[in-house]
C-alpha positions as CSV (number, residue, x, y, z in Angstrom):
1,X,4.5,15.3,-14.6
2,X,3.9,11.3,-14.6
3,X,1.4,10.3,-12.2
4,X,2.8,8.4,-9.6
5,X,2.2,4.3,-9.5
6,X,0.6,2.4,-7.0
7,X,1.1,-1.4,-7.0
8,X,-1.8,-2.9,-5.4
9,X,-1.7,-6.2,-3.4
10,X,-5.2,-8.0,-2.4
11,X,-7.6,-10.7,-3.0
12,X,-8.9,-11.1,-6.9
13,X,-12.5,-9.9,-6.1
14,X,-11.6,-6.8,-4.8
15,X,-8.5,-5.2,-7.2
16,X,-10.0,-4.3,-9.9
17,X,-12.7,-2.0,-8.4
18,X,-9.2,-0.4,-6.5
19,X,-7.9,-0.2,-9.5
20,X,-10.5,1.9,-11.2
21,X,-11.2,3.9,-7.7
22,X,-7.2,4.8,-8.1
23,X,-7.5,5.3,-11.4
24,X,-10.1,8.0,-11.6
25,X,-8.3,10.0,-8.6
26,X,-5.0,10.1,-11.4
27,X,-3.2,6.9,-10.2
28,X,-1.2,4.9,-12.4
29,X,-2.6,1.2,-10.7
30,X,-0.4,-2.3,-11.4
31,X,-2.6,-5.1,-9.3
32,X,-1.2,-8.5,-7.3
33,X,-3.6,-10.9,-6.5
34,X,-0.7,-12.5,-4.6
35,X,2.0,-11.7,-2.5
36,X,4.4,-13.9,-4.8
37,X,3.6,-11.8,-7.9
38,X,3.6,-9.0,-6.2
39,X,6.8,-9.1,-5.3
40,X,8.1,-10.3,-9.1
41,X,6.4,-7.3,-10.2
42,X,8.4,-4.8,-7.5
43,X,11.5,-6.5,-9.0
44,X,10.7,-5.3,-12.8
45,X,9.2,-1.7,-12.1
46,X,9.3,1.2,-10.1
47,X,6.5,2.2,-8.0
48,X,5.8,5.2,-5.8
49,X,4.0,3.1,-3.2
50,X,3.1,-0.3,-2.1
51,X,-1.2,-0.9,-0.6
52,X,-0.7,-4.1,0.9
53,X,-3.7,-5.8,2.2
54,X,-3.3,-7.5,5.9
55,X,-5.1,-10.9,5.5
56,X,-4.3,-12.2,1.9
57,X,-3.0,-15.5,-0.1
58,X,0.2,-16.2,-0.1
59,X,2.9,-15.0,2.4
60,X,1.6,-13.2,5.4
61,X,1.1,-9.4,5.0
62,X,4.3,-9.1,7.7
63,X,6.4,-11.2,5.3
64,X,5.8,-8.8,2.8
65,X,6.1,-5.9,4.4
66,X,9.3,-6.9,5.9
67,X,10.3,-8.0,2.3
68,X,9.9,-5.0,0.5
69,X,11.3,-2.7,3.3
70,X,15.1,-5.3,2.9
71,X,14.6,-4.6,-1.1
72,X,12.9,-1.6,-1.3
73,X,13.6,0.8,1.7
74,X,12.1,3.8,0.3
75,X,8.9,2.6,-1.5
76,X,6.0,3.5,1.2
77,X,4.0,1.0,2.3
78,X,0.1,1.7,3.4
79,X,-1.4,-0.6,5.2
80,X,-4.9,-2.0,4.5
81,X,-7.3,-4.0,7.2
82,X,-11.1,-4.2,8.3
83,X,-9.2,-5.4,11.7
84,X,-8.4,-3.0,14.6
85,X,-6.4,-5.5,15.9
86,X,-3.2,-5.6,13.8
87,X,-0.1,-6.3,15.5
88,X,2.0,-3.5,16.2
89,X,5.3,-5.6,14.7
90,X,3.3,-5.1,11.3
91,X,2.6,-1.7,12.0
92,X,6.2,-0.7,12.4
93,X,7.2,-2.3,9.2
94,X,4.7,0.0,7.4
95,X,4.5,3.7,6.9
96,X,0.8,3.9,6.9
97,X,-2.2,1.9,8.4
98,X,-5.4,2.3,6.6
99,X,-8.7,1.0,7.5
100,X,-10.8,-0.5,5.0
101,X,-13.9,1.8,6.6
102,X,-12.4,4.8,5.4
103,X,-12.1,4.0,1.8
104,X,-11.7,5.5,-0.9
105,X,-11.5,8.6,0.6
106,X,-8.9,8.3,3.2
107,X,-7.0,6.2,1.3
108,X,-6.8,8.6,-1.5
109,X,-5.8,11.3,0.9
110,X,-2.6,9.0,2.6
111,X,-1.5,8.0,-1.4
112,X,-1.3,12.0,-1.9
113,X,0.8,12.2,1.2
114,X,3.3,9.4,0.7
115,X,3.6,10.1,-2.9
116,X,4.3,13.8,-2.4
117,X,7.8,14.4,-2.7
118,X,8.1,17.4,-0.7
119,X,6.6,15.7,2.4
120,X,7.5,11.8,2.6
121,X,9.1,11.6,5.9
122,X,6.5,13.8,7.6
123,X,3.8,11.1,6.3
124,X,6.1,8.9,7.1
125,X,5.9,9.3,10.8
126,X,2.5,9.2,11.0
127,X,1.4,4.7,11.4
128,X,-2.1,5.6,13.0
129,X,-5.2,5.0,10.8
130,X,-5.9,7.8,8.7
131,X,-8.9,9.6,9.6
């Protein structure tokens, strides 16, 4: 079985250490340091799930979300912030809502969830932070 592939969108400094945390959990990890390439890149392969970071370059992380959800209705998006404060219109365009102070861990655990075949649209239903 392939291993699923996360496209990761976030500032340059923090991506590649994502990219190996992902990685060494069995992740297949294609990185965006903007929103722009990000979304070139979701034109020219498939992916099994989106980690978009809230406050990032480019077009807002609402923009993207909203994006990729016209485009790419069944590609999950999880939801990455330090802030407690993100609007719930951004929440509803996700399927996940991660904070930052639960990574790797948590993180990990909501990938396995929304990349598990079996069981998409019960993580699907599920927008608080992951514990």
């Amino acid at each position: 079985m392939d291993s699923p592939t996360v496209l990761c969108i976030d500032d340059r400094e923090v991506l590649e250490l994502r990219k190996a945390t992902l990685e060494s959990h069995g992740y297949r990890v294609k990185i965006a340091s903007s929103s722009y390439s990000a979304m070139q890149m979701l034109e020219e392969m498939s992916v099994a799930a989106v980690l978009l970071e809230y406050r990032q370059e480019g077009m807002d992380a609402e923009a993207v979300a909203y994006h990729i959800k016209q485009r790419f209705p069944n590609v999950p998006i999880i939801l990455l912030s330090a802030y407690t404060d993100v609007p719930e219109r951004i929440l509803r365009l996700v399927d996940e809502y991660v904070m930052k102070s639960e990574l790797p861990e948590g993180l990990v655990r909501v990938i396995e969830r929304v990349t598990r075949p079996t069981n998409t649209s019960a993580a699907r239903s599920n927008r608080k932070p992951a514990a």
